[in-house]
C-alpha positions in Angstrom: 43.8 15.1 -68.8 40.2 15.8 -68.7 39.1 12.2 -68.9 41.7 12.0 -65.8 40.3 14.8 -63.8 36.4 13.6 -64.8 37.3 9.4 -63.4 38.6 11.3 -60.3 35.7 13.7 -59.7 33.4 10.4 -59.8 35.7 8.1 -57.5 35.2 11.3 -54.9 31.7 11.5 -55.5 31.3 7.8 -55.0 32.9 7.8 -52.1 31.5 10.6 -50.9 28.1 9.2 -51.8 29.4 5.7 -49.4 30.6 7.9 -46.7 27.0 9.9 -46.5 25.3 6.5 -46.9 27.3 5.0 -44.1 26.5 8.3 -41.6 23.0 8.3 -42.2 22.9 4.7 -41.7 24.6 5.3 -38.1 22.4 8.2 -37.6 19.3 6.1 -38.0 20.8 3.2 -35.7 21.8 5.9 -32.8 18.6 7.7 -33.1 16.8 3.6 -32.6 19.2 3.1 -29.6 18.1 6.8 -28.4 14.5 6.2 -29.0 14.9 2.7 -27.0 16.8 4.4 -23.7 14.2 7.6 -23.7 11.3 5.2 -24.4 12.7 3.0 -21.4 13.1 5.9 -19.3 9.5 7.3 -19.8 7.7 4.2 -19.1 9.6 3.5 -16.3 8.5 7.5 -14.7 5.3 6.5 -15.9 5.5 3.6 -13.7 6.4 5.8 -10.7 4.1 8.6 -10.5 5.9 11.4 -9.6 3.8 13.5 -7.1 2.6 14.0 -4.1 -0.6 13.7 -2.2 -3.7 16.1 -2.2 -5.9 16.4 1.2 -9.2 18.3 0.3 -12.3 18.5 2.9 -15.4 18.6 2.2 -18.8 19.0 4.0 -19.7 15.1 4.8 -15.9 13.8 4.2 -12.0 13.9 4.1 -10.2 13.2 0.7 -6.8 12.1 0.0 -5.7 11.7 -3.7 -2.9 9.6 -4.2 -2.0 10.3 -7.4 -3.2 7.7 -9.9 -3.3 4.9 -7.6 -7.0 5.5 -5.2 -8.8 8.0 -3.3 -8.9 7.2 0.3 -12.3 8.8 1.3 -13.1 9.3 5.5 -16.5 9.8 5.7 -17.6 12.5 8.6 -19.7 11.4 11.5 -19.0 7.3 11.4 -16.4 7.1 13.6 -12.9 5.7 12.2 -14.1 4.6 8.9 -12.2 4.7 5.6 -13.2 4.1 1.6 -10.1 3.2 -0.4 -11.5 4.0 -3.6 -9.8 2.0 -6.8 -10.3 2.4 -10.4 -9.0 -1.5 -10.8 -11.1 -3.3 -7.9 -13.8 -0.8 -6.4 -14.3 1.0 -3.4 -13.0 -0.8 -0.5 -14.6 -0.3 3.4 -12.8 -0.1 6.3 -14.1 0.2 9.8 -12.5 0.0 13.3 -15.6 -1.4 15.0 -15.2 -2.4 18.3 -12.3 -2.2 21.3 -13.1 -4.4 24.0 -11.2 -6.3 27.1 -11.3 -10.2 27.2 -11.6 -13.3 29.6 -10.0 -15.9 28.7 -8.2 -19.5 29.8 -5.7 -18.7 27.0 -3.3 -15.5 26.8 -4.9 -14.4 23.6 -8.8 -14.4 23.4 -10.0 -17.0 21.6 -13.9 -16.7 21.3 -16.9 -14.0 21.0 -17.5 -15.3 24.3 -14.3 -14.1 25.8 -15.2 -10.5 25.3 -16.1 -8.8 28.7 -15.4 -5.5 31.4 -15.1 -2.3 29.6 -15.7 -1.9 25.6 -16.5 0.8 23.5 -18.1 0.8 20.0 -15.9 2.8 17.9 -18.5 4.3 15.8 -20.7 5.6 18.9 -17.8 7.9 20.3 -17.6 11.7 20.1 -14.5 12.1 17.4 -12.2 14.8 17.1 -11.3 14.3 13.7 -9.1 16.5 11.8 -7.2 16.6 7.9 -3.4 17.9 7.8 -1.2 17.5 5.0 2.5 18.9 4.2 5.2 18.3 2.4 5.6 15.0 4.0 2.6 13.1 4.1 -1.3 13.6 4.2 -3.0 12.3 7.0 -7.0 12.2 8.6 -6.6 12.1 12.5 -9.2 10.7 15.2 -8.7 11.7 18.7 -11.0 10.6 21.7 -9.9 11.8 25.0 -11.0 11.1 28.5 -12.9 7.7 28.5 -12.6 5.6 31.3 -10.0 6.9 34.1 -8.5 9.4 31.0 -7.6 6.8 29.0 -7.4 8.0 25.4 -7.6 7.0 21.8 -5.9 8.5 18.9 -5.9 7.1 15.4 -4.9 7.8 12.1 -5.2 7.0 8.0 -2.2 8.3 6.5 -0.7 8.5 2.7 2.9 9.2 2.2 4.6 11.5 -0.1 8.1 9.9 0.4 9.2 6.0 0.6 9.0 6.2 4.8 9.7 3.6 7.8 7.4 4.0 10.4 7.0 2.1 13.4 9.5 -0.2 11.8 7.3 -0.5 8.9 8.3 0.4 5.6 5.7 2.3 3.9 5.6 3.4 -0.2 4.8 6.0 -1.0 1.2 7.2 -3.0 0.7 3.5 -3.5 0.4 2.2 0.4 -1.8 3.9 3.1 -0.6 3.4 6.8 -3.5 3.4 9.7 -2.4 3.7 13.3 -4.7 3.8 16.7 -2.3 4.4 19.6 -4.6 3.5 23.1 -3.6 5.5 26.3 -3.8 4.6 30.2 -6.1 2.2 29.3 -6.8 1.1 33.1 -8.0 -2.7 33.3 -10.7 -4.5 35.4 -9.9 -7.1 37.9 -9.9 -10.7 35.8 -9.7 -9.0 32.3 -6.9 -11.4 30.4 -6.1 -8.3 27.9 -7.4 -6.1 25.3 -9.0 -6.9 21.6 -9.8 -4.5 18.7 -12.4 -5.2 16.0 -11.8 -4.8 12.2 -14.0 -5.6 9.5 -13.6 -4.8 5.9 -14.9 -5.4 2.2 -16.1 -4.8 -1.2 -19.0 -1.9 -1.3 -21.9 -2.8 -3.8 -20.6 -6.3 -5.1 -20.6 -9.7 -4.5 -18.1 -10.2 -6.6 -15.0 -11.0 -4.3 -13.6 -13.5 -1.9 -11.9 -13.0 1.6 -9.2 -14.6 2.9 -7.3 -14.5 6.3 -6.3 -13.4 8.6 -3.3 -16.1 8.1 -0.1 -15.7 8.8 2.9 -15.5 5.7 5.8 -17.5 7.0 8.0 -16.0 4.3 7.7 -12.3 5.2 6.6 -13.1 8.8 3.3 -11.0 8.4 0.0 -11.8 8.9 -2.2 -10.9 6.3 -6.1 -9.9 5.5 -7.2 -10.1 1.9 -10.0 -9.1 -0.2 -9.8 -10.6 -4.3 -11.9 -9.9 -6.7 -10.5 -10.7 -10.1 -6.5 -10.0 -11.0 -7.1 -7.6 -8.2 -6.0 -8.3 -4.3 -6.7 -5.6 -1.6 -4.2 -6.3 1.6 -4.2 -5.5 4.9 -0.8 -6.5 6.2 0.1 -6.1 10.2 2.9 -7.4 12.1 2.6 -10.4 14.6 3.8 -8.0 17.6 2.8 -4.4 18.7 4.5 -1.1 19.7 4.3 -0.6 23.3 5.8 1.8 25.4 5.9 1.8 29.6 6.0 3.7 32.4 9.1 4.9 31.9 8.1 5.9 28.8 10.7 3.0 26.9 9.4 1.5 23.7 9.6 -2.5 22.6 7.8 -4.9 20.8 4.8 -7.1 22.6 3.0 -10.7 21.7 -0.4 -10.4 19.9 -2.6 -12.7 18.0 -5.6 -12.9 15.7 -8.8 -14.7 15.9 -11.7 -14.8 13.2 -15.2 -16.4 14.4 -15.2 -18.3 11.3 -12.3 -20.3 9.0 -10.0 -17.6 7.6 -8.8 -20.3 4.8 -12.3 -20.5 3.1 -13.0 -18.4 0.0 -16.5 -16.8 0.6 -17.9 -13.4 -0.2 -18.6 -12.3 3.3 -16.5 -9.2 4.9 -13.1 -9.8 6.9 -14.3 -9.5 10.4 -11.9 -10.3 12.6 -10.1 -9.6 16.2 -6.1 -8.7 17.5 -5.6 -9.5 21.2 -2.9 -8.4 23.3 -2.7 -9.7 26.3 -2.2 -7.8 29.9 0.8 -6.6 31.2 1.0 -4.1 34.5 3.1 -1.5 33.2 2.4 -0.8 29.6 1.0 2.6 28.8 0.5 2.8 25.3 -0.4 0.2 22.7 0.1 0.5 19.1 -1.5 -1.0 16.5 -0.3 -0.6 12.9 -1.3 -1.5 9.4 -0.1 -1.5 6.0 -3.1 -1.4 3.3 -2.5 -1.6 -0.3 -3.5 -3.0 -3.2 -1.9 -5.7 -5.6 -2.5 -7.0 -9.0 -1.3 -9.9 -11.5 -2.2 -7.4 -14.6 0.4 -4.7 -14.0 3.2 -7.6 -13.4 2.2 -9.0 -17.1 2.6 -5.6 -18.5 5.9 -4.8 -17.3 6.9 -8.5 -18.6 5.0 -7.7 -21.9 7.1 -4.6 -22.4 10.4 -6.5 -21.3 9.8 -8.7 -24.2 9.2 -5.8 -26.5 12.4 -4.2 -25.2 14.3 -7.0 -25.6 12.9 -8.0 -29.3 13.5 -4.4 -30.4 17.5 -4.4 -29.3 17.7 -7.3 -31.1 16.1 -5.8 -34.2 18.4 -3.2 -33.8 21.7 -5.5 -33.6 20.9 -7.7 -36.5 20.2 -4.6 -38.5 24.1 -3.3 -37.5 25.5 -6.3 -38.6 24.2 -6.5 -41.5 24.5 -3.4 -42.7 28.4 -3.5 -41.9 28.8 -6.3 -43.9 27.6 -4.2 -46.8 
């Protein structure tokens, strides 16, 4: 009876001994799975940035930190100029040089030589410049009122807190800076076939980049400025038509076109210096020009593909190690 009771008691224990074995053994596999989905979910907030933007002002310049994607630095006293300042490519510079009307035997203007009537370097003006941020956005504003028969100039470098679609573009947030001038009453001279505004930009203290465009991208129907330096391409994108709005104060979209006073599809270091015309019509009022700048790189694309290999190898770890162990 006692030999009895002492088989029993070791068939339990076994048993209990294969029941523990078996629960650890799924506790280790749902801790892996666990470990996989919170790993997943991490990286992927990691990814994101959550936060929001940060204006600061200081005594020579305007700040607005985007999180960890750039700096976009507005320098005080240089008219509309802004410093997008990367950890990955550099410090890109960006300047709204130059407004001017046009002559021309085409619609758009076509030549240097075109460039004629009223103009008005950008960086010579009297600025009102000011920094706002809320909840929404953070942006560094340029106002220049009465020029010319009180036409007006108003433009702006902003960084988004919120994915956001303005003036039908659809603008990231932290990651994408949007730039708008908005020109006012601008009242023409006899002849003048439109109006044409300057921008040039590059990469400060290095010869190490190419530019390339304008050109136009057929796919998203965008035309497009880039400077590359490395796995690292900084992108001004605009669309092929501006915001206008006319006497009656109604808004719609209006022709304009590029030009560039040398070949946009040659790969040199020299800055992006190039022109967007719009020709003349009687009864606009305003005319608004709008940018998307941003930067892109091949790197970060390799590293999510790098850790979707990972992810994938690591499941399958995970199901070969089930399978087996259930056929134990």
């Amino acid at each position: 009876m006692l030999l009895y009771i002492a088989i029993s008691k070791i068939r339990i224990s076994s048993k209990w001994m294969r029941y523990m074995k078996s629960k650890t053994r799924n506790s280790i596999i749902v801790f892996l799975l666990t470990s996989i989905i919170v790993f997943t979910q991490t990286y992927s907030i990691c990814e994101k940035v959550i936060g929001q933007t940060n204006l600061v002002e200081e005594e020579n310049e305007f700040k607005i930190f985007a999180g960890n994607f750039f700096e976009l630095i507005v320098p005080k006293g240089e008219g509309p100029t802004a410093i997008f300042s990367y950890d990955t490519i550099g410090d890109i510079i960006l300047k709204f040089n130059y407004i001017s009307e046009y002559e021309s035997n085409s619609v758009f203007m076509n030549s240097l030589n075109s460039l004629s009537g009223k103009g008005y370097s950008l960086d010579q003006l009297d600025w009102n410049t000011v920094g706002t941020s809320d909840a929404y956005k953070s942006s560094v504003n340029f106002s220049k009122v009465n020029l010319d028969r009180n036409a007006s100039i108003d433009l702006s470098f902003t960084v988004y807190n919120q994915n956001s679609t303005v003036n039908f573009y659809d603008v990231e947030h932290l990651s994408q800076s949007f730039m708008e001038l908005n020109l006012s009453d601008w009242d023409y001279t006899p002849n003048s076939r439109g109006i044409a505004l300057n921008i040039e930009t590059y990469l400060s203290n290095s010869n190490n980049y190419i530019r390339r465009g304008p050109y136009m991208n057929f796919e998203t129907s965008y035309y497009y400025v880039e400077i590359i330096s490395g796995d690292y391409t900084f992108k001004i994108q605009f669309k092929p038509h501006v915001l206008i709005k006319n006497h009656y104060g109604v808004e719609d979209f209006y022709e304009s076109n590029y030009f560039a006073p040398y070949n946009p599809s040659a790969d040199v270091t020299e800055p992006a210096d190039f022109w967007i015309s719009v020709p003349y019509r009687y009864d606009i009022t305003n005319i608004v020009f709008s940018f998307l700048c941003y930067c892109e790189t091949t790197t970060e694309e390799a590293g999510i593909e790098w850790f979707s290999l990972s992810f994938i190898a690591l499941s399958g770890f995970c199901t070969i190690f089930i399978l087996k162990r259930r056929r134990e």
